[in-house]
ZADO-1210 file (C-alpha; in nm, 4 decimals, padded with zeros to 6 digits):
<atoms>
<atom x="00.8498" y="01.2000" z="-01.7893" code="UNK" pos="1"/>
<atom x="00.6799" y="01.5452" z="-01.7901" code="UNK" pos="2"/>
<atom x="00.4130" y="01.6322" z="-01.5174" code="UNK" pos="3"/>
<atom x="00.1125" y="01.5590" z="-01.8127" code="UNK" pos="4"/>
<atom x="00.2363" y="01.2659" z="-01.9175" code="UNK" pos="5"/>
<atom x="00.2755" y="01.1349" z="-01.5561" code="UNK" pos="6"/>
<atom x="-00.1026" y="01.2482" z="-01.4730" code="UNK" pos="7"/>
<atom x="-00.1992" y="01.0703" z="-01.7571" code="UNK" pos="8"/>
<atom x="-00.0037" y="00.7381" z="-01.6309" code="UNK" pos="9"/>
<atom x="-00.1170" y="00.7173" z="-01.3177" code="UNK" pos="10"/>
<atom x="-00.5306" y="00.8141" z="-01.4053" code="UNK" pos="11"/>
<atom x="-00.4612" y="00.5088" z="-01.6692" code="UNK" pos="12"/>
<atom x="-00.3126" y="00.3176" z="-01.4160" code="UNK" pos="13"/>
<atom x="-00.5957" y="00.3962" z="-01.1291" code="UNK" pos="14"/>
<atom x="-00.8769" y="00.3335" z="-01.4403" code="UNK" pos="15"/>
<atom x="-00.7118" y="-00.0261" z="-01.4517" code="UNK" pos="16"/>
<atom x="-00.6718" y="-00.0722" z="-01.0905" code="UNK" pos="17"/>
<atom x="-01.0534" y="00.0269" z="-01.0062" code="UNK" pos="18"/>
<atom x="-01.1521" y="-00.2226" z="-01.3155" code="UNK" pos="19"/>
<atom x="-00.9304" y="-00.5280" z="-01.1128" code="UNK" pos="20"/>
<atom x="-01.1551" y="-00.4083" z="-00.8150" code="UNK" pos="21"/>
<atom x="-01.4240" y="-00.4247" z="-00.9864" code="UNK" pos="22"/>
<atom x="-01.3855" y="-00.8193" z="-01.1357" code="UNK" pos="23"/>
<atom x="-01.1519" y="-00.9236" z="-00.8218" code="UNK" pos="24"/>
<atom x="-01.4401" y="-00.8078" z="-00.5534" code="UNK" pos="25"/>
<atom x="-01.7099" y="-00.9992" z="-00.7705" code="UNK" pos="26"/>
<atom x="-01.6111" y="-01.2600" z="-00.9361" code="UNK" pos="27"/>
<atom x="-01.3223" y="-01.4299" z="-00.7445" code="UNK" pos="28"/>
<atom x="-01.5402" y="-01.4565" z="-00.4030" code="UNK" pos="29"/>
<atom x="-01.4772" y="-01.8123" z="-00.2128" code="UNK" pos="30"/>
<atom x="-01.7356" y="-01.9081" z="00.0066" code="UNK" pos="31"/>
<atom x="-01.5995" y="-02.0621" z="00.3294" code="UNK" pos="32"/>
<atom x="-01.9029" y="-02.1415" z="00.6285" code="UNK" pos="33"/>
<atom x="-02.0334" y="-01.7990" z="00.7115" code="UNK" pos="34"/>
<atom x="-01.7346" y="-01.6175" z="00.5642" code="UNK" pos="35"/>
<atom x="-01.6462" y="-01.4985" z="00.2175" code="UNK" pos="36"/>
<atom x="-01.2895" y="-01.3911" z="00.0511" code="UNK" pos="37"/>
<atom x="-01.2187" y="-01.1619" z="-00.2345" code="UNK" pos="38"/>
<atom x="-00.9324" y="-01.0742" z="-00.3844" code="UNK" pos="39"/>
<atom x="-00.9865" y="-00.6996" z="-00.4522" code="UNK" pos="40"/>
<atom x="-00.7376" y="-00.6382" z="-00.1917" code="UNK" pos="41"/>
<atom x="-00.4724" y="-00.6545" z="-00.4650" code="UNK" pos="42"/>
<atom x="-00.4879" y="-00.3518" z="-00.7148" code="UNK" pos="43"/>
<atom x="-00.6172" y="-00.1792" z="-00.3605" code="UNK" pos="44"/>
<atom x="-00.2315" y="-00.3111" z="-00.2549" code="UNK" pos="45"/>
<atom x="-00.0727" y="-00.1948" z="-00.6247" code="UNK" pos="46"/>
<atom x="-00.2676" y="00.1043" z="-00.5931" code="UNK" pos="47"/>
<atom x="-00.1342" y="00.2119" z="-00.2534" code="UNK" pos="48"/>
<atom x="00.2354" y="00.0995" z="-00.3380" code="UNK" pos="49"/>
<atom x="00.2565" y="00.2753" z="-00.6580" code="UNK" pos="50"/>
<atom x="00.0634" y="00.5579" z="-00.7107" code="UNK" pos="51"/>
<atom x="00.0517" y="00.6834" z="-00.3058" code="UNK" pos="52"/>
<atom x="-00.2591" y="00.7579" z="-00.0344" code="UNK" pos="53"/>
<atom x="-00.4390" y="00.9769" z="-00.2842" code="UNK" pos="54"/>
<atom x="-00.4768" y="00.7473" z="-00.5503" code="UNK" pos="55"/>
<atom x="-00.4889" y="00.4417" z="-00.3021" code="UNK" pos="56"/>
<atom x="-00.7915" y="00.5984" z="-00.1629" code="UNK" pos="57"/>
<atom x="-01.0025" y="00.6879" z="-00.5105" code="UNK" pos="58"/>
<atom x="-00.8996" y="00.3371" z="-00.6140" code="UNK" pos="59"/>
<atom x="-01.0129" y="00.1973" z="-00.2859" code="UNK" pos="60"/>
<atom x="-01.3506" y="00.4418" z="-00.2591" code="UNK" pos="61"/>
<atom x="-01.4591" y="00.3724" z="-00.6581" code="UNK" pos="62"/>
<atom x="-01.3539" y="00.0329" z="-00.6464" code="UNK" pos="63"/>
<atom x="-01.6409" y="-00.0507" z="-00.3738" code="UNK" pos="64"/>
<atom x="-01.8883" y="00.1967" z="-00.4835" code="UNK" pos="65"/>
<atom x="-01.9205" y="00.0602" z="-00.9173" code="UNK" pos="66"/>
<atom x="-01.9437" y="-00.2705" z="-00.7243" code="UNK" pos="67"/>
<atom x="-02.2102" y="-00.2304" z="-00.5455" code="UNK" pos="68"/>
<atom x="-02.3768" y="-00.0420" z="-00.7976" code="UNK" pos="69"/>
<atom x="-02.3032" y="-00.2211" z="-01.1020" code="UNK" pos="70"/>
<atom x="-02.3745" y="-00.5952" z="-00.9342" code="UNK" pos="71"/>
<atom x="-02.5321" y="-00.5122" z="-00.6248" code="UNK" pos="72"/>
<atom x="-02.5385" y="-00.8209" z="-00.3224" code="UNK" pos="73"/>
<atom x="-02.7230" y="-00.6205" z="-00.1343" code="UNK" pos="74"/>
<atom x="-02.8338" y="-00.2024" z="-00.0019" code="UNK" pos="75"/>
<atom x="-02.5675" y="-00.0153" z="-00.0745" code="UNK" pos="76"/>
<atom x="-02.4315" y="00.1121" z="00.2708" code="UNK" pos="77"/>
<atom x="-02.1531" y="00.4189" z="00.2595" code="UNK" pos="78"/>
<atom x="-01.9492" y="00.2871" z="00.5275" code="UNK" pos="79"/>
<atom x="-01.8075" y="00.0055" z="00.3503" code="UNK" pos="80"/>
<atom x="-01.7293" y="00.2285" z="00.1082" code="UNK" pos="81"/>
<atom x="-01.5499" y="00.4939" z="00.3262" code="UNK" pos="82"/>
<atom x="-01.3664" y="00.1702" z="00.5043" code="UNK" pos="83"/>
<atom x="-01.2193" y="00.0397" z="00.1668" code="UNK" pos="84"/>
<atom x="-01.1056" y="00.4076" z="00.0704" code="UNK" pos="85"/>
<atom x="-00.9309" y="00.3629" z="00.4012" code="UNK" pos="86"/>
<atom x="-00.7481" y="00.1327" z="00.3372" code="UNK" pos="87"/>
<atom x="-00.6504" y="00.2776" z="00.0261" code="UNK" pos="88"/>
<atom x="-00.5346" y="00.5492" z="00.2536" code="UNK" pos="89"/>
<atom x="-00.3698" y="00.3681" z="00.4690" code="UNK" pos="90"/>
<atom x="-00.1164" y="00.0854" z="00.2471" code="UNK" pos="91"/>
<atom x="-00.0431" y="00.4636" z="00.0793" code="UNK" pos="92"/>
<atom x="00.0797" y="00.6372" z="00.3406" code="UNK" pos="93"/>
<atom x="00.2920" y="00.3397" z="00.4487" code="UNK" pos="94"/>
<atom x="00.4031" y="00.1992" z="00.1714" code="UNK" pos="95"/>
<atom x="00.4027" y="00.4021" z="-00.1058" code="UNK" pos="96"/>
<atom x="00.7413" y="00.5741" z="-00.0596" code="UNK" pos="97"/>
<atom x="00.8998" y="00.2891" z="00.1728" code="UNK" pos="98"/>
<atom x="00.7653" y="-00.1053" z="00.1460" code="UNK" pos="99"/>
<atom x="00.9064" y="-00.2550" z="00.4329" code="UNK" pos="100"/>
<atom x="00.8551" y="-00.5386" z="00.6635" code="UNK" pos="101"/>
<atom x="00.6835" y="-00.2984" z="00.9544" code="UNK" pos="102"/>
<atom x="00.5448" y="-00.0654" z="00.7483" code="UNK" pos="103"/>
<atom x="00.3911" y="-00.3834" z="00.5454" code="UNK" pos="104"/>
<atom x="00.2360" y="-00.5480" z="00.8818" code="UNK" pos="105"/>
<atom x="00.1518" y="-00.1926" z="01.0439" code="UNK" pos="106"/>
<atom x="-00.0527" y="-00.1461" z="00.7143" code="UNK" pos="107"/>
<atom x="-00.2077" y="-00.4703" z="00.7385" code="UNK" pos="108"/>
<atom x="-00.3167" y="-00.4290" z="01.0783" code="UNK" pos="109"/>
<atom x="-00.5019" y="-00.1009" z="01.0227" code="UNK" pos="110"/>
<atom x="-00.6814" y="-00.2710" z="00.7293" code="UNK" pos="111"/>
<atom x="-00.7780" y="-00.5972" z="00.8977" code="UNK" pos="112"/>
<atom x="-00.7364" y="-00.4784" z="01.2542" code="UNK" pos="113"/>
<atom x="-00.8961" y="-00.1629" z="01.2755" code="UNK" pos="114"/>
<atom x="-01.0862" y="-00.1457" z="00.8997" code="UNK" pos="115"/>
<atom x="-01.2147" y="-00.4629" z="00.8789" code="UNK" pos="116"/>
<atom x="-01.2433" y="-00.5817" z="01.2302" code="UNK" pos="117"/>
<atom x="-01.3809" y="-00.3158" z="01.4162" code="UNK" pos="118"/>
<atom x="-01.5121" y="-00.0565" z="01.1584" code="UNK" pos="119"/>
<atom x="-01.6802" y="-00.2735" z="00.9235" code="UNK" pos="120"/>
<atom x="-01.8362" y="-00.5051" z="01.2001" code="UNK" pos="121"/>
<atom x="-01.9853" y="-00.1749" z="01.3363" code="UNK" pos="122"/>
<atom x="-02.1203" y="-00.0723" z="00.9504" code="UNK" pos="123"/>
<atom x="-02.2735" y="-00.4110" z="00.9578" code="UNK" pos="124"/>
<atom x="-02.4350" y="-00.3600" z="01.3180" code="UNK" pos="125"/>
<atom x="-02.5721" y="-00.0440" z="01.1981" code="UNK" pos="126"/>
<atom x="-02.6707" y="-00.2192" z="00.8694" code="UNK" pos="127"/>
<atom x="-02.8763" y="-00.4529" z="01.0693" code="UNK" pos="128"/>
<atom x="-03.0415" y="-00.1591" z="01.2542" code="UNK" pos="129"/>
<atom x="-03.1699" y="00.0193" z="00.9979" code="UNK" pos="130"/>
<atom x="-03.2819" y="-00.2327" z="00.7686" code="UNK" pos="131"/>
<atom x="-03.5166" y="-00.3658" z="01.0511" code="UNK" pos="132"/>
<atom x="-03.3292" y="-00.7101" z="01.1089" code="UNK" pos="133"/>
<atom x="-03.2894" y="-00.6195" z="01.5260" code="UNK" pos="134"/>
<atom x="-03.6811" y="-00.6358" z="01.5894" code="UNK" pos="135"/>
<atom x="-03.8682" y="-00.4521" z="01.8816" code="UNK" pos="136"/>
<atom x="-03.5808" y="-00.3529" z="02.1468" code="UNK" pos="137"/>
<atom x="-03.4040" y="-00.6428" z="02.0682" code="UNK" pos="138"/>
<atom x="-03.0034" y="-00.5043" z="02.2052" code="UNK" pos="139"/>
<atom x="-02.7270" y="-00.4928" z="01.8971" code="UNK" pos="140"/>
<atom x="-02.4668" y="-00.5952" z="02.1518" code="UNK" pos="141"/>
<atom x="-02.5266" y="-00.9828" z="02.0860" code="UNK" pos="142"/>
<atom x="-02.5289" y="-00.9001" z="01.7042" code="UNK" pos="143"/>
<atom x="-02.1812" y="-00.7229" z="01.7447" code="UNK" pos="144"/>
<atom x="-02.0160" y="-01.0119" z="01.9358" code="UNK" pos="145"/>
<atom x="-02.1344" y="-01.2878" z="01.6646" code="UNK" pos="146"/>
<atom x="-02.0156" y="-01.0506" z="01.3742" code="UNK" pos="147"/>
<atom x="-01.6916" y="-00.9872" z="01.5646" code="UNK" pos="148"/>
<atom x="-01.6284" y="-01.3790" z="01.6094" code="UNK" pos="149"/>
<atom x="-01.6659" y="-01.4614" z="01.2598" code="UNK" pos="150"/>
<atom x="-01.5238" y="-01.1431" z="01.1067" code="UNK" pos="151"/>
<atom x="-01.2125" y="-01.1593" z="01.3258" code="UNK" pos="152"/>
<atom x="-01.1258" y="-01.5459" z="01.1451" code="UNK" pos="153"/>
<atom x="-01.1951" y="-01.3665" z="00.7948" code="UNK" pos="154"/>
<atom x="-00.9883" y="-01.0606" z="00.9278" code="UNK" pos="155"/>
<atom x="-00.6714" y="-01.3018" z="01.0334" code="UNK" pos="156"/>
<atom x="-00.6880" y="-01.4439" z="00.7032" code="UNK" pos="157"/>
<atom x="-00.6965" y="-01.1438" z="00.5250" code="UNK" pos="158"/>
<atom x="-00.3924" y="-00.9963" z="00.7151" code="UNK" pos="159"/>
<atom x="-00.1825" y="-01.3147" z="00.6374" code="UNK" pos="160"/>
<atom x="-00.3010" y="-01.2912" z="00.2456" code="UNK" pos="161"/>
<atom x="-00.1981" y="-00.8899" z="00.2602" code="UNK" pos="162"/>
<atom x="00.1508" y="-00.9402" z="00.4465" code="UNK" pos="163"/>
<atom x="00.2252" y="-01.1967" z="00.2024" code="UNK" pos="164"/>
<atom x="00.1327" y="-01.0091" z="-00.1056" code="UNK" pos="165"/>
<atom x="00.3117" y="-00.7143" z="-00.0097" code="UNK" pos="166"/>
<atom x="00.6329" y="-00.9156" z="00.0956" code="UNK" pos="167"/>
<atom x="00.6142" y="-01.0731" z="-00.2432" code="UNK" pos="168"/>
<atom x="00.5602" y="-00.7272" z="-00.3918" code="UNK" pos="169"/>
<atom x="00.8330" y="-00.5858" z="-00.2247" code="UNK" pos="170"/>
<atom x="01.0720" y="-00.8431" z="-00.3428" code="UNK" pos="171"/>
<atom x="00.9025" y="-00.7436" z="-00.7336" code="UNK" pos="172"/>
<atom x="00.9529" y="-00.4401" z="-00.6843" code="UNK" pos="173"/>
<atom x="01.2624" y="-00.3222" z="-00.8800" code="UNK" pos="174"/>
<atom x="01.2131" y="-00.5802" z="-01.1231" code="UNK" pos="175"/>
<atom x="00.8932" y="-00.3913" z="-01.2189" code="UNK" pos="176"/>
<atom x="00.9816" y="-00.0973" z="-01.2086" code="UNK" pos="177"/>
<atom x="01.3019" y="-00.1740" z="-01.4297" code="UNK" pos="178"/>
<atom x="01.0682" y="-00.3594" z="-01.7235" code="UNK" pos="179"/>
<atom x="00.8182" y="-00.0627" z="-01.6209" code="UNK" pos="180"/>
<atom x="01.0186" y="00.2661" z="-01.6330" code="UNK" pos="181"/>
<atom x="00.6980" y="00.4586" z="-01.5368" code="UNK" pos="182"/>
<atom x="00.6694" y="00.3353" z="-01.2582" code="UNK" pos="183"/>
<atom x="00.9913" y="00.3985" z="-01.0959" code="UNK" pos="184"/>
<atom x="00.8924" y="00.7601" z="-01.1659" code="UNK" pos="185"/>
<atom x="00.5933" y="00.8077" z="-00.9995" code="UNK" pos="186"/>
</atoms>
């Protein structure tokens, strides 16, 4: 496949893979006490694997951003947006070329681990302090620790749901890239 017509692929490709984002991130969320799970971690996963860290990241970055601006849950905040390109980064620089066991659960711990768990806990701390919820001195320390509680049960969970989707996907693998020649070719 010439240079054009692989451009063309993988744009096509990302344009799908943002879309999945898109419905995945707000309209397969399950509500579970104070924590909620989305499935938009899978074309971020098929976006990393196949097209590489570049891609991973734009699919990753524009995936969160038209969801928060098309159905909004909330103020838009940049860092959740920067975290999710992240991880977009991250699952490509790992996996892209080589999907293996450790690269699968390295990946999955800078996503949940570091992503999720610490940066995104800290986005929502800062969240909380600029939209006025900490009132009159009160310290964000306390606010951290109850975010980190509960986010590191939804973090756990989503590092299980990633190492299994990946191990799964690397299993796939050659069968989709054999019934999808383009693929192989990226």
């Amino acid at each position: 496949m010439n240079r054009k017509k692989q451009y063309i692929f993988k744009l096509t490709l990302a344009a799908v893979l943002v879309a999945l984002y898109f419905v995945f991130d707000r309209f397969t969320a399950i509500n579970l006490m104070t924590n909620q799970y989305k499935f938009s971690f899978i074309p971020l996963i098929l976006a990393g694997v196949f097209l590489g860290p570049v891609w991973g990241m734009a699919v990753g970055g524009l995936g969160d951003l038209l969801s928060a601006l098309i159905m909004p849950t909330g103020a838009y905040f940049p860092g959740f947006t920067v975290v999710s390109a992240l991880m977009g980064l991250a699952i490509g620089l790992l996996c892209s070329k080589k999907l293996r066991p450790v690269r699968i659960v390295l990946a999955a711990f800078l996503c949940q681990g570091i992503g999720s768990l610490v940066l995104n806990t800290l986005n929502l701390a800062f969240y909380f302090i600029v939209n006025g919820i900490t009132k009159y001195g009160t310290s964000v320390l306390p606010i951290v620790g109850a975010l980190a509680l509960t986010r590191a049960i939804q973090a756990a969970v989503y590092f299980a749901a990633e190492v299994a989707f990946m191990l799964l996907l690397m299993r796939l693998k050659p069968r989709l890239e054999k019934s999808i020649p383009q693929l192989a070719q990226l």
